[in-house]
N, C-alpha and C positions, 0 to 999 in steps of 0.2 A: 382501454375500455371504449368500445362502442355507444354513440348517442349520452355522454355526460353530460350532458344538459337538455333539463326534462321539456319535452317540444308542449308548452303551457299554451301557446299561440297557438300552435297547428291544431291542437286536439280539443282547443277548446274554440272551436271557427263557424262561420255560420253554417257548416252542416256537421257537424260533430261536436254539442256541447255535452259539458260537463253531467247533467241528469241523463243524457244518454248514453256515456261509457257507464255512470253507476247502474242503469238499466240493463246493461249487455256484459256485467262482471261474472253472468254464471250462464251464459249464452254461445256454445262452439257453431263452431262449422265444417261440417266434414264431407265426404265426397261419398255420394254411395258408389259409383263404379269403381274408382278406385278402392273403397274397403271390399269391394265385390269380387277383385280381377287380382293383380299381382302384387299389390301393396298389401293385401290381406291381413288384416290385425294387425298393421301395424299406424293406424290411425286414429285407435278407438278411443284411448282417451289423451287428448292434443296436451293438457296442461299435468296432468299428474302422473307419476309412476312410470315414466316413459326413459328414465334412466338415473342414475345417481352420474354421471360425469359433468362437474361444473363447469360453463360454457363461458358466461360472462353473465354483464349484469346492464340491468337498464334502469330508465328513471319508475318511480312510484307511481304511477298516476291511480286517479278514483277508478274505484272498481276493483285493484286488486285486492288480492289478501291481507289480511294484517301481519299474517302468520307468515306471509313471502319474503316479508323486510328482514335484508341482513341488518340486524342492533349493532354488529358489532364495525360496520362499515359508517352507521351515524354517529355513533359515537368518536369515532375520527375524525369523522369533516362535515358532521353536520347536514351530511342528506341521508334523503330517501332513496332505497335504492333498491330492486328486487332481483333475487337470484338468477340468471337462464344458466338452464341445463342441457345438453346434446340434443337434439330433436330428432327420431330416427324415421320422422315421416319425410313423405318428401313432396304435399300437394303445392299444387301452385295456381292459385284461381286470376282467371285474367277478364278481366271488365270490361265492357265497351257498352261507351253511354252516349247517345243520341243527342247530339246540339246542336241536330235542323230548327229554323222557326217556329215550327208548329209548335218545338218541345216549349217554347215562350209562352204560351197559352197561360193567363192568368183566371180567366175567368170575368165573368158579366155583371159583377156588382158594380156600378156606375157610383155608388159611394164610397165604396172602398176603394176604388181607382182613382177619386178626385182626393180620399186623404192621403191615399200613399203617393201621388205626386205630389203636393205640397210636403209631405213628411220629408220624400226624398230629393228635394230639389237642388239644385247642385251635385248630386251624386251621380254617379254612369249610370247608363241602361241597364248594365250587369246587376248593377246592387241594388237596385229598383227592384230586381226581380224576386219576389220572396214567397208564392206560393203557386210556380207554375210547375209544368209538368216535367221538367229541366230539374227544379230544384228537389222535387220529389223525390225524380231519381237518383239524384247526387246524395241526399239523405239515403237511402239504403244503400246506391254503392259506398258510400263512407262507413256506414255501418259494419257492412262486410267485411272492407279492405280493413278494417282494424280491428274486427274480431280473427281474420286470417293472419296481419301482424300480432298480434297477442297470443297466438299459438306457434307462431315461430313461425309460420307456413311465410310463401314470395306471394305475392298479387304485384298484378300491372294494370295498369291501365291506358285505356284507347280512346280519343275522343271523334266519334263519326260527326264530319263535317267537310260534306263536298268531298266524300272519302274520308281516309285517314289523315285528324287534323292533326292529332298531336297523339303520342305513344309514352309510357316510361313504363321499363322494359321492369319484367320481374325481379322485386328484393321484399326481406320479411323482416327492415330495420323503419323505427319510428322516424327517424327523419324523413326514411323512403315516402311512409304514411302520408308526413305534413306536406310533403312535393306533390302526395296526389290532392291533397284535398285543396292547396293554394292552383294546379293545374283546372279544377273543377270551378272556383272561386270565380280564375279570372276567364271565363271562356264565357262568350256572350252568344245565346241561339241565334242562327242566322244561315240562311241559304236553305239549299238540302244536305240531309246527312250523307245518300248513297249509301245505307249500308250494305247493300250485298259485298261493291269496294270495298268496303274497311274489314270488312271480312276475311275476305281473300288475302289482304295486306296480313289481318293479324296472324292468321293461319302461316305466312310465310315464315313468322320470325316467331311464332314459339311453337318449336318441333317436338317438344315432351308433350307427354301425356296430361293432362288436369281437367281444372272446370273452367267453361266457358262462360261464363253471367252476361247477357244481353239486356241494357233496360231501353226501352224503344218505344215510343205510341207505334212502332208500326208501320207508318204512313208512306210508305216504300214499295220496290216493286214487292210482290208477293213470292212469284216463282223463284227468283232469282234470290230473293234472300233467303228462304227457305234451303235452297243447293246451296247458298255459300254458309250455315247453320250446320247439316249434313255431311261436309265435309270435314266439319268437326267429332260429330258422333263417329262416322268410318273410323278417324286414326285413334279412337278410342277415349276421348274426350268425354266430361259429363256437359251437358250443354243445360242453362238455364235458363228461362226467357221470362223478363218482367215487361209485362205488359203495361205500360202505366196511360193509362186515359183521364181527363179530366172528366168529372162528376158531370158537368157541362154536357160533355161531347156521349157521354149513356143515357143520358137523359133529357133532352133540350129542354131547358129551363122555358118558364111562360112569361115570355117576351111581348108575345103579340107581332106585331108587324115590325119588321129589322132587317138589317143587312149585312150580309159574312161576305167576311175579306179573307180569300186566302192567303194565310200567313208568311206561304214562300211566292206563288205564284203574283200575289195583289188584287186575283181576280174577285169581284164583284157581284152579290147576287142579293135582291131586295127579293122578302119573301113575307109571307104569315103562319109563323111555328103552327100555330092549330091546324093549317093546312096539310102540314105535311110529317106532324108528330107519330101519327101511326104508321106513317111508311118510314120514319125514319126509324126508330122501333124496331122496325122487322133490320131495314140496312145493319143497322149498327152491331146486331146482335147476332145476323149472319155474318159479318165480317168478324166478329169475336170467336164463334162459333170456327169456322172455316179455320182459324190458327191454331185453337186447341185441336178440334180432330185433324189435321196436319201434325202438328208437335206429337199426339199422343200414336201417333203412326210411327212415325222416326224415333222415336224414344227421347223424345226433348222433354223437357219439363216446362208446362204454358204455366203462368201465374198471370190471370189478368188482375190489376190494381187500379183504382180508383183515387182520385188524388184526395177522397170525401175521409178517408180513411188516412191517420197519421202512417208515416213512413216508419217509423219505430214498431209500431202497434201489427201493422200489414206483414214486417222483416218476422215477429213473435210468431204469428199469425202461422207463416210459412214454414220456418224452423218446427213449429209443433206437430204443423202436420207431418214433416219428414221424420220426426219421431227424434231431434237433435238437443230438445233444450233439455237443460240439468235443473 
């Protein structure tokens, strides 16, 4: 028996707790190109009806069915435990999440920075960090990567940092899950990402077909990441791009006079937001602009996301419009 013992830790972590699996218990994820192209109907529904051949069995966790639990397995030894059956899809979604500095970005509240350093004193950088644009993304790719484990489907994941910082290769068991979500945990933003790099890496090492999920601010070359995106649509890839921006960085909050440090570079610049709020307005919004009509060119899918917007609620959000939730 695979995973006998229910990963309680992993699934219940700081980006995957327990009101979020029971939020995501009637929530799939499926590939349009692939139900589109040669896997044809046979993705349509991930958890029911997809075969009577019992496969194995994994731990209960919240969210499932009540109705999944083998009784006659608790009554033996006293756990939970739910049925899997054959799976005859074969998607494999593969993640790559952005843990350049900028993805650090907390935001400008000057009280909320002075309680959460005292809150977290003695603890790492890492776990100081609880509402940047880092952690965003890790809350929807966690979201994902374990509504694609609860379908049976493999997810991986990539972490872009100075290139390819860290990789684990595709599988669609809960351990695999709690490996990604402890790989997101401990990884602290820092440097540059380079994704066009981590691109090109992940591209070398998964030669099948699936969906590609990018969640990024972005803040990279343009050309160059856009071709190494492209080269996933060509070999027939669905390609997804989360745009994640802080609420901050769409809007520059009224500060008055202050100084931005760039988050990778350290560079320097005292300014007066009122000065320069309307030209930044127009930047910001060409540069958001400029990615969606790129994406909607190439056949990528833009999702820009705002950090103002829960990570749960933005993932509903998306899925609805794709026409996916149940």
């Amino acid at each position: 028996m695979a995973d006998t013992q229910a990963p309680t830790s992993g699934l219940n972590s700081r980006y995957l707790n327990a009101a979020d699996l029971r939020r995501l218990r009637n929530v799939f994820f499926t590939s349009r190109r692939i139900m589109e192209g040669m896997y044809a109907g046979r993705h349509v529904s991930p958890m029911r009806g997809h075969s009577t051949e019992f496969s194995d069995y994994r731990p209960y966790m919240p969210g499932d069915e009540i109705t999944d639990i083998d009784w006659k397995v608790f009554g033996r030894s006293d756990k939970l435990v739910v049925k899997l059956f054959e799976h005859h899809s074969d998607m494999t979604v593969n993640l790559v999440l952005d843990a350049s500095a900028s993805m650090a970005y907390t935001g400008t509240d000057e009280l909320s920075e002075r309680r959460r350093s005292k809150k977290d004193a003695g603890r790492s950088k890492t776990q100081a960090l609880s509402n940047s644009k880092y952690d965003h993304a890790c809350r929807l790719a966690a979201a994902i990567a374990f509504m694609t484990s609860k379908q049976q489907d493999k997810v991986s994941l990539a972490i872009a940092q100075q290139g390819l910082h860290q990789f684990a290769r595709p599988l669609g068991t809960f351990s695999h899950l709690t490996q990604l979500l402890r790989f997101m945990e401990t990884t602290q933003p820092d440097g540059r990402a380079d994704l066009p790099d981590t691109l090109r890496q992940v591209a070398s090492m998964t030669g099948r077909r699936g969906v590609l999920i990018v969640l990024s601010d972005l803040l990279d070359d343009f050309e160059q990441t856009l071709s190494a995106l492209g080269a996933f649509t060509h070999r027939g890839n669905e390609v997804i791009l989360f745009h994640i921006l802080h609420a901050d960085e769409l809007k520059l909050p009224d500060l008055g006079q202050c100084q931005f440090v760039d988050s990778e570079t350290q560079e320097k610049l005292r300014l007066n937001i009122d000065d320069v709020q309307a030209a930044y307005q127009r930047k910001i919004k060409a540069f958001t602009d400029k990615w969606s009509h790129a994406c909607k060119g190439r056949g990528i899918d833009y999702n820009l996301v705002s950090t103002s917007t829960p990570s749960i609620v933005a993932l509903e959000y998306y899925l609805f419009a794709r026409g996916t939730m149940v």
